[in-house]
C-alpha positions in Angstrom: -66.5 73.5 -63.7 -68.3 74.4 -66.9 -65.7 77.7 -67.3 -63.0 75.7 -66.8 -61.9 74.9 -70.7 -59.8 77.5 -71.6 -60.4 79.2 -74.7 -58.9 77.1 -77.6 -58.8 76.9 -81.0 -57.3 73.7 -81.9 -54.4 73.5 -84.1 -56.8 71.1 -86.3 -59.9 69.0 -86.0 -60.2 65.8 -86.0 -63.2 62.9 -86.1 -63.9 59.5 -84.9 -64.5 58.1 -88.3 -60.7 56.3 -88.4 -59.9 53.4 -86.2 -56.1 51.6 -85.5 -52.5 53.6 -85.9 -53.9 56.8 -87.5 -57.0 57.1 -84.9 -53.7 56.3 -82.2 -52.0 59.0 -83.8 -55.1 61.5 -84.1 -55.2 60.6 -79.8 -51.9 61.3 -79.2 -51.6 64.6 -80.9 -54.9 65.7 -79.1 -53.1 64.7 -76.1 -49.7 66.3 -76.6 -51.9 69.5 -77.1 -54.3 69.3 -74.4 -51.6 68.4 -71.9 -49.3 71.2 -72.9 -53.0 73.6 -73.1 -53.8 72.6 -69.5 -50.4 72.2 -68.3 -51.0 68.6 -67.0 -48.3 66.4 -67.4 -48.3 64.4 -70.9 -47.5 61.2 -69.2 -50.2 61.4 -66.6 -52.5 62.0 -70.0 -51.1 59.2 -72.1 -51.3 56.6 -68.9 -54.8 57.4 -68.3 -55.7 57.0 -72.1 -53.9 53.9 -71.8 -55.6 52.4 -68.9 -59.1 53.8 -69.2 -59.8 52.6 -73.4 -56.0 51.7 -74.6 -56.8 54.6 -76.8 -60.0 53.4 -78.5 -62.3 56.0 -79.1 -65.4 53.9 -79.9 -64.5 52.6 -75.8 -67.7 51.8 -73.9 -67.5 50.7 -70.3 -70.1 49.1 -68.2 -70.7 51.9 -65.6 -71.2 54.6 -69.2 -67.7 55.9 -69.4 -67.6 56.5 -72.8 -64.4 57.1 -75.5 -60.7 57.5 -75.3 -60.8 59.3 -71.7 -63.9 57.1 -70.6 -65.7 60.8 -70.0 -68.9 60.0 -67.7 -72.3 62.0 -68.8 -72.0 64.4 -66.0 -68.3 64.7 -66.3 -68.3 65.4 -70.0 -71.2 67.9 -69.3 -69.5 69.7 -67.0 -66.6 70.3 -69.2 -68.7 71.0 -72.7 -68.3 67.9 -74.1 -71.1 66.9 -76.6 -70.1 63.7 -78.3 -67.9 61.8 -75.9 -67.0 59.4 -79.0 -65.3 62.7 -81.1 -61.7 62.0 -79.9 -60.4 65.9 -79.9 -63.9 66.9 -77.8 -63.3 63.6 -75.4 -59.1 64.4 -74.8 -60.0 68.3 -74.3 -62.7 67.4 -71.6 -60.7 64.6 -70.1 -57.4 66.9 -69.7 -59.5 70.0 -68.7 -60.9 67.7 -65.7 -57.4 66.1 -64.7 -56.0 69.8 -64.5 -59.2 70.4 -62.8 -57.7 67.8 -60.2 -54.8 68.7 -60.6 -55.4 72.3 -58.6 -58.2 70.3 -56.9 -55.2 68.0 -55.0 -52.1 69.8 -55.3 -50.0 67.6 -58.1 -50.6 64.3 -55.9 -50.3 62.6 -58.8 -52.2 59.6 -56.4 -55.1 61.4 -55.8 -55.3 62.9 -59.2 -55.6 59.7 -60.3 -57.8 57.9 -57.8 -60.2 61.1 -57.9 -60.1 60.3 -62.5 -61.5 56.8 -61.5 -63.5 57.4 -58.1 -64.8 60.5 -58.5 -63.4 63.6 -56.0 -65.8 64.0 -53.6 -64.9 60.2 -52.1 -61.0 61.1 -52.9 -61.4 64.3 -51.0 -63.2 63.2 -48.3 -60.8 60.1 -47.5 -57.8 61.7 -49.2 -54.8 58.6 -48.8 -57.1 56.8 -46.4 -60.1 55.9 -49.4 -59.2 52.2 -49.9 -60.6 50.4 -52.3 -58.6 47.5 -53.9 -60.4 48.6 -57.3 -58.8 52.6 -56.7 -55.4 50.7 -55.8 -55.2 48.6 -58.6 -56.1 51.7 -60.9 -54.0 53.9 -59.6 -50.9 50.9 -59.6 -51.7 50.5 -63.2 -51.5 54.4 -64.0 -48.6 54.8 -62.3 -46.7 51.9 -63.8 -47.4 53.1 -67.3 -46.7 56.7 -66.2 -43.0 55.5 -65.2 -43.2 54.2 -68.8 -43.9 57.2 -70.4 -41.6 59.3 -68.4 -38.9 56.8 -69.0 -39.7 56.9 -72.7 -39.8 60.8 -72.6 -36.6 61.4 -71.3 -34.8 59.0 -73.8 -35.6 60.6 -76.6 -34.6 64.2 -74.9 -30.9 62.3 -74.3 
């Protein structure tokens, strides 16, 4: 997984040090970029920032996931991330893993999601049979503000 971050040079850089609308804004550029980088739908990026830390980069849960992706040690390891708190080197390694899943399970944007939350070795194994109430309120939840985003999307194209 380690080579799977594409060679980037960000169109700027950006820090944690902000919090509120301009930290929001920082996230959602990074995201934009990323998403557009990785080819991953934006939507898919935006919902799971949403869900996982409702973009707050200083996010802590109680497992360890830490920032606006909620990146796990290993996780963020695997996909050079140093300081899971620095919003652009959280997004990149959170949208480098979703694409990641993305190949992984073929655009189900389901599993894609479940595998974000569960981990994909439990996702691949069980594929649409893993059931876990947690995984199925998750993935609910993603794909309700998904439909959001998308909705939102293609209003301001028309």
């Amino acid at each position: 997984m380690r080579g799977w971050i594409k060679a980037v040079t960000p169109a700027v850089f950006f820090t944690s040090a902000l919090w509120g609308s301009e930290t929001k804004s920082v996230a959602r550029i990074c995201a934009d970029f990323y998403a557009e980088r990785y080819g991953v739908p934006r939507e898919l990026v935006h919902a799971i920032i949403e869900v996982e830390s409702a973009w707050d980069p200083y996010a802590v849960s109680s497992k360890g996931a830490v920032g606006v992706m909620q990146l796990m040690p290993r996780t963020a390891a695997a996909f050079g991330v140093r300081n899971r708190f620095q919003i652009e080197e959280n997004v990149a390694g959170g949208v480098a893993y979703l694409s990641w899943l993305w190949l992984r399970f073929r655009g189900d944007l389901r599993l894609v999601t479940a595998a974000y939350f569960a981990g994909e070795e439990p996702i691949s194994r069980s594929r649409l049979s893993y059931h876990s109430p947690e995984v199925c309120r998750y993935v609910a939840k993603v794909a309700r503000v998904y439909r959001r985003e998308r909705l939102e999307t293609l209003q301001t194209r028309f």
